[in-house]
Biopython code that builds the backbone (N, CA, C, O; Angstrom):
import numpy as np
from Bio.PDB.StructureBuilder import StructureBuilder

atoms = [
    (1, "UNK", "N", (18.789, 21.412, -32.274)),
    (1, "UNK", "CA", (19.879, 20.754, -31.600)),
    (1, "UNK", "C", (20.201, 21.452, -30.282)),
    (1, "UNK", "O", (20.989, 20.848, -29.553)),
    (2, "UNK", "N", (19.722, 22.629, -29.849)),
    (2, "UNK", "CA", (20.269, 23.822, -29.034)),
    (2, "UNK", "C", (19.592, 22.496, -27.968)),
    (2, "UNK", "O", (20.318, 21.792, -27.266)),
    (3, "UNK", "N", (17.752, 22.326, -28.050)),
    (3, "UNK", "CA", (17.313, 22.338, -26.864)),
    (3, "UNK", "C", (17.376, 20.477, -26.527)),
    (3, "UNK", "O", (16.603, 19.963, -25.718)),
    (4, "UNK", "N", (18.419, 19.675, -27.302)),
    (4, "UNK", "CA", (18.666, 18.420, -27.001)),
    (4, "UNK", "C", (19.095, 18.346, -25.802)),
    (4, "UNK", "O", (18.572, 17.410, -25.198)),
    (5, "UNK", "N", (20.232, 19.266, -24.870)),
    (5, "UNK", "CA", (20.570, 18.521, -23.212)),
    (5, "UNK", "C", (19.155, 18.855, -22.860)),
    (5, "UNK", "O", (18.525, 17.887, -22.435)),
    (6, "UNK", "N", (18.533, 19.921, -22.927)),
    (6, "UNK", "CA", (17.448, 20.073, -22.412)),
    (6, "UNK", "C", (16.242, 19.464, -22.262)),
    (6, "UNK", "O", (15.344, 19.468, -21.420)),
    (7, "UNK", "N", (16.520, 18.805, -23.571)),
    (7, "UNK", "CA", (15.339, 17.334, -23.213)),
    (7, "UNK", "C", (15.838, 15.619, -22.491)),
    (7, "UNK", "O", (15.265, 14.817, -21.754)),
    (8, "UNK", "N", (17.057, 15.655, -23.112)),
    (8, "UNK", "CA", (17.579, 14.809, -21.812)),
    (8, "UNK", "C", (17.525, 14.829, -20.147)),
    (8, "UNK", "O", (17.322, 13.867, -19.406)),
    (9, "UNK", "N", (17.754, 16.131, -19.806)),
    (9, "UNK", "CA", (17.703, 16.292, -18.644)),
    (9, "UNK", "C", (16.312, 15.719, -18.355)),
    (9, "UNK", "O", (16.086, 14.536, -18.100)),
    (10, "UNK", "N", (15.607, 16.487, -18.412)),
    (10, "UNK", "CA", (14.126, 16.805, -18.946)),
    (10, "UNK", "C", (13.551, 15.382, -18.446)),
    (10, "UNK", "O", (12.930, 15.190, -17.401)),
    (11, "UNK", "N", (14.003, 14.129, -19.731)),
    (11, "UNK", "CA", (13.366, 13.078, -19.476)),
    (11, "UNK", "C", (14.296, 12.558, -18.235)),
    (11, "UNK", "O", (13.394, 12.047, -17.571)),
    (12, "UNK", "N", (15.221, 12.386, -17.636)),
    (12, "UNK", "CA", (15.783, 12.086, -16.454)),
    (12, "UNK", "C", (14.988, 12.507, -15.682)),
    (12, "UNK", "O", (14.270, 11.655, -15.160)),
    (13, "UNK", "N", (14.769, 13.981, -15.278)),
    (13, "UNK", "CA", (13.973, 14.339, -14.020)),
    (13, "UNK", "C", (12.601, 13.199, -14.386)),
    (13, "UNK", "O", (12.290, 12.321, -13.582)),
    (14, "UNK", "N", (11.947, 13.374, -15.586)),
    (14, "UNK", "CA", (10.935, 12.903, -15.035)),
    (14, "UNK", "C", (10.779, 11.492, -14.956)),
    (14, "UNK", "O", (9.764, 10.898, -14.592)),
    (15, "UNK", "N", (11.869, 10.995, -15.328)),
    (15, "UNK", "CA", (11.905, 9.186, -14.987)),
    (15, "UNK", "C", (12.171, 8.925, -13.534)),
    (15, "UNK", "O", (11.656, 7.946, -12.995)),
    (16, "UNK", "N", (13.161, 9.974, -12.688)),
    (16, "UNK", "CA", (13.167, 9.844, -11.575)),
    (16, "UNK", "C", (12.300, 10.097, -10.615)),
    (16, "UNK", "O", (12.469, 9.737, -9.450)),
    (17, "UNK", "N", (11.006, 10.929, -11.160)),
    (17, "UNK", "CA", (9.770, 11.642, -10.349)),
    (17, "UNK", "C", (9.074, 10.350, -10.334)),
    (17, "UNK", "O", (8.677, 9.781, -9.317)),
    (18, "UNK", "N", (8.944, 9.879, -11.689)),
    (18, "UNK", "CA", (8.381, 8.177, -11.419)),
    (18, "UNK", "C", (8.539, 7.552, -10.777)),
    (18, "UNK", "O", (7.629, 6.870, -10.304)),
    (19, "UNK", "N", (9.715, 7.453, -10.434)),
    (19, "UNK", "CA", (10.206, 5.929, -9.891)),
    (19, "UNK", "C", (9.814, 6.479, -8.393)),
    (19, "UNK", "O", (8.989, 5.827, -7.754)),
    (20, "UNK", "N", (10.486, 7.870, -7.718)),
    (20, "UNK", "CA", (9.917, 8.265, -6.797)),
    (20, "UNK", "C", (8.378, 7.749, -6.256)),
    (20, "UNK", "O", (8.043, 7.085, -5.275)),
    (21, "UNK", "N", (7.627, 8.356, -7.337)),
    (21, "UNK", "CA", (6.352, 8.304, -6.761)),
    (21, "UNK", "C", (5.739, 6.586, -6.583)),
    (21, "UNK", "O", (4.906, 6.188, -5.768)),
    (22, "UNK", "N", (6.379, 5.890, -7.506)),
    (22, "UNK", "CA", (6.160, 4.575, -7.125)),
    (22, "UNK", "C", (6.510, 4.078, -5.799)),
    (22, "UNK", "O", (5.754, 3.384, -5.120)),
    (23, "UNK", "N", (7.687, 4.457, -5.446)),
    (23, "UNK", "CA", (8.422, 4.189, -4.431)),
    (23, "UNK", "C", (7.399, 4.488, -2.757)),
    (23, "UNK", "O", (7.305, 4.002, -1.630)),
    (24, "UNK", "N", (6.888, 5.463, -3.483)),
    (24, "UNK", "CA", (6.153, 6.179, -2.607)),
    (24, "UNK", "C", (4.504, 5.324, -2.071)),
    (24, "UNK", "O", (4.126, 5.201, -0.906)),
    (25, "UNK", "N", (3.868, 4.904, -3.161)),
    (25, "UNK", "CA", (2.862, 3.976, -3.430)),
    (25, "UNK", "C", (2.951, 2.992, -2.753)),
    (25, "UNK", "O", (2.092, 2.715, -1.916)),
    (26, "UNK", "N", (4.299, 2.055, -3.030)),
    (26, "UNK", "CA", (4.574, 0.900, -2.673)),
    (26, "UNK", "C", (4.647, 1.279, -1.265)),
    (26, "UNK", "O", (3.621, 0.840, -0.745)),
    (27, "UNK", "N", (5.354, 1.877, -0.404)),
    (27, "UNK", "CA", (5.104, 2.007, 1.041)),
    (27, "UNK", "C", (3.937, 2.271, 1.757)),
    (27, "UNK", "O", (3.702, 1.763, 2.853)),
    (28, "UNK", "N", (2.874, 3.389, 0.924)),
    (28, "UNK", "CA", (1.836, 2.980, 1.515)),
    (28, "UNK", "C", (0.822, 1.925, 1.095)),
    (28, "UNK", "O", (-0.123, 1.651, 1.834)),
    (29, "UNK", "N", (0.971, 1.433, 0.121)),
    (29, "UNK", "CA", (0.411, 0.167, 0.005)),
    (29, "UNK", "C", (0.889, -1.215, 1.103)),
    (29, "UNK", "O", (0.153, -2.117, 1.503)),
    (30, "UNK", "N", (2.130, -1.036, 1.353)),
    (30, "UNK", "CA", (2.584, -1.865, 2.395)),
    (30, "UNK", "C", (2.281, -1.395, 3.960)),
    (30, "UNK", "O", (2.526, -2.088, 4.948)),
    (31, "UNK", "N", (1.729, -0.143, 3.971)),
    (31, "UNK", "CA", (1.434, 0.304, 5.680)),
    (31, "UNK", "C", (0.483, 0.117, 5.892)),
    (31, "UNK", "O", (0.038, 0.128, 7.040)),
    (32, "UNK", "N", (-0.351, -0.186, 4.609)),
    (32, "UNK", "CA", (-2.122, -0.499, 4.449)),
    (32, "UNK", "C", (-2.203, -1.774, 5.197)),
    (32, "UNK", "O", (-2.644, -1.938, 6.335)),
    (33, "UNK", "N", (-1.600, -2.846, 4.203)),
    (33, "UNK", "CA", (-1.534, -3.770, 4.786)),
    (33, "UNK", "C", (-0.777, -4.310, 6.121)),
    (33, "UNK", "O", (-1.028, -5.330, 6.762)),
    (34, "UNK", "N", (0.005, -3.541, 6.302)),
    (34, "UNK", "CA", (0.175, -3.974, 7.875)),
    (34, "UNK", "C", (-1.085, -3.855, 8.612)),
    (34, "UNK", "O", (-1.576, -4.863, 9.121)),
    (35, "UNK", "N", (-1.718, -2.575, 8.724)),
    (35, "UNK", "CA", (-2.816, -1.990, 9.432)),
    (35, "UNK", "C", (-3.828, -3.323, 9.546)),
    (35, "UNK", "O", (-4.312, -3.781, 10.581)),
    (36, "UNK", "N", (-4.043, -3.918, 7.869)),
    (36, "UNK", "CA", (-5.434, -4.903, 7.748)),
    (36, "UNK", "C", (-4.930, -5.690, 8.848)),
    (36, "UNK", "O", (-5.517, -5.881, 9.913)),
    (37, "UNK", "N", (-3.433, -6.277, 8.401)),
    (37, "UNK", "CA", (-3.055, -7.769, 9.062)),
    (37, "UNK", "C", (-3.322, -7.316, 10.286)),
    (37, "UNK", "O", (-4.108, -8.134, 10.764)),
    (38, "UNK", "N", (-3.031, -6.142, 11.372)),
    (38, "UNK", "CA", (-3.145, -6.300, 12.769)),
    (38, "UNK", "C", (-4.376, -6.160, 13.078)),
    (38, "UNK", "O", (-4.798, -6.765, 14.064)),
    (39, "UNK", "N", (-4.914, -5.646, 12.602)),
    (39, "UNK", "CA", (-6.663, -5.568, 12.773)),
    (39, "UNK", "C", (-7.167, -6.760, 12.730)),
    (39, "UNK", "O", (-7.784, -7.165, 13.716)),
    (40, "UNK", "N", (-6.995, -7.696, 11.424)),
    (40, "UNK", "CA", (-7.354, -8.584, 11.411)),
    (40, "UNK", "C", (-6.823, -10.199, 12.342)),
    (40, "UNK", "O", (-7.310, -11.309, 12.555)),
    (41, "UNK", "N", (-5.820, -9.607, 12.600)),
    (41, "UNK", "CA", (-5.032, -10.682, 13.941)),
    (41, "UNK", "C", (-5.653, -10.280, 15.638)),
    (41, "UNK", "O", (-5.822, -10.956, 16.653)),
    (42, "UNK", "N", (-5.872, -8.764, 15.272)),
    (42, "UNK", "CA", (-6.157, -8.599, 17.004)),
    (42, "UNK", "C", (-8.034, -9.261, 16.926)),
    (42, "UNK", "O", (-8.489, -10.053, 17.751)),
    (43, "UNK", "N", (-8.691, -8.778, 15.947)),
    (43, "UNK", "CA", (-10.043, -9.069, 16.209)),
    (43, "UNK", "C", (-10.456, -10.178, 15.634)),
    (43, "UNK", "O", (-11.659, -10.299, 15.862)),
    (44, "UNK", "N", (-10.024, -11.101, 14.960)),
    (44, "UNK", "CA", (-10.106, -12.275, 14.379)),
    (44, "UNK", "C", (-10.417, -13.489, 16.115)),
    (44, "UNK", "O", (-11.236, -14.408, 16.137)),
    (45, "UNK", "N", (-9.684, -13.164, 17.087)),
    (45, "UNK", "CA", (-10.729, -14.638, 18.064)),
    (45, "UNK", "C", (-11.514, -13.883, 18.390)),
    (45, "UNK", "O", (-12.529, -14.497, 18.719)),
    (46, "UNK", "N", (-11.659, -12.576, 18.516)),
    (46, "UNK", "CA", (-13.137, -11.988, 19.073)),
    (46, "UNK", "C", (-14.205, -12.398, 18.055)),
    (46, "UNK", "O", (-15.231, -12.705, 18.662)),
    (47, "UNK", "N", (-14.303, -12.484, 17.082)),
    (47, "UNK", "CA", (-15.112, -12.207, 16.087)),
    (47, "UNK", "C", (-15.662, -14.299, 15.709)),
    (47, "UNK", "O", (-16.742, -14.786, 15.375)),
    (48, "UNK", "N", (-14.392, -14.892, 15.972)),
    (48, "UNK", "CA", (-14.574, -16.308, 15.976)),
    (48, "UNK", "C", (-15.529, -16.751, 16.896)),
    (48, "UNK", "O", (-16.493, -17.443, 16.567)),
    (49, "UNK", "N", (-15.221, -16.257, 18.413)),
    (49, "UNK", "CA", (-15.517, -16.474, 19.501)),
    (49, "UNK", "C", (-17.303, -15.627, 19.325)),
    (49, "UNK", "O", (-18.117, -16.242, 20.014)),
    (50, "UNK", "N", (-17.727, -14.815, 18.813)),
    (50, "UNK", "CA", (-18.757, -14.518, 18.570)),
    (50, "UNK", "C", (-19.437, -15.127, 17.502)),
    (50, "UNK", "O", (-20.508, -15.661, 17.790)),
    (51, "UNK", "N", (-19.094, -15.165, 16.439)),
    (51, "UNK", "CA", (-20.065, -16.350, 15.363)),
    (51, "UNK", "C", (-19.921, -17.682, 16.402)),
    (51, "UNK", "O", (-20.948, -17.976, 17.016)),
    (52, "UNK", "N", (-18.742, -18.486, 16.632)),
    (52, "UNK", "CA", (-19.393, -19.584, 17.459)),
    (52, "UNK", "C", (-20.744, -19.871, 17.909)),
    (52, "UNK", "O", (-21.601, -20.743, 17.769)),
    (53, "UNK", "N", (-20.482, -18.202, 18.816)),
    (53, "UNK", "CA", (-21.750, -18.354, 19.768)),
    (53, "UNK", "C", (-23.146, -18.095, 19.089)),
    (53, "UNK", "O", (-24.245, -18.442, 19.522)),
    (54, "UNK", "N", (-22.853, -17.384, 17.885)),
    (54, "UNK", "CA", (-24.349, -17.280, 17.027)),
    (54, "UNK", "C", (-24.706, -18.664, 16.635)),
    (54, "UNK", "O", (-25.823, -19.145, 16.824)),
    (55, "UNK", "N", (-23.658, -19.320, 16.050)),
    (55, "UNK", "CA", (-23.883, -20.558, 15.663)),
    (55, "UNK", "C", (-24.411, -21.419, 16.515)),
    (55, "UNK", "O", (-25.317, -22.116, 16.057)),
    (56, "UNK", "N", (-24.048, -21.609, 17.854)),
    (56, "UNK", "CA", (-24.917, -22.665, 18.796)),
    (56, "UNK", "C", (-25.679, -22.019, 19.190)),
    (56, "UNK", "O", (-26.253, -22.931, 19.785)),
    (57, "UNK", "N", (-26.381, -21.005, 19.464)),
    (57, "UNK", "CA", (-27.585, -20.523, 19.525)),
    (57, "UNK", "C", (-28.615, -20.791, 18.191)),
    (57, "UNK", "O", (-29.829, -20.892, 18.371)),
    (58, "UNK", "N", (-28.145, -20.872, 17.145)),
    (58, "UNK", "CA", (-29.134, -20.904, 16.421)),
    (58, "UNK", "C", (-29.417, -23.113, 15.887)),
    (58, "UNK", "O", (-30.348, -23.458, 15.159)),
]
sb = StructureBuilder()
sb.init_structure("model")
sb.init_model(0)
sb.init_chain("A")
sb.init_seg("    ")
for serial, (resi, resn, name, xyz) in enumerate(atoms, 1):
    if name == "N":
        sb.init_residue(resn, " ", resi, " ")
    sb.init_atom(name, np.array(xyz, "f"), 0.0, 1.0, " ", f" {name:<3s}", serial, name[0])
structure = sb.get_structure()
């Protein structure tokens, strides 16, 4: 019974290290995708504008 706050605490810290580190995930999972989307917005007519041209060449 002594070491019961002690495991309460215990599981608090580490429910909050969780949620942290999720927290953490989720932002760079969301900076990822910013990165794709602008990459893929800035070079997307270059890349159009080049298959085109493969395409009527061939």
């Amino acid at each position: 019974m002594k070491n019961l706050p002690a495991k309460i605490v215990g599981s608090v810290v580490s429910t909050q290290e969780r949620g942290a580190t999720a927290v953490e995930y989720g932002i760079m999972v969301a900076l990822i995708a910013a990165v794709i989307i602008t990459v893929v917005t800035l070079l997307g007519g270059n890349l159009s504008t080049m298959f085109a041209s493969v395409a009527t060449k061939i």
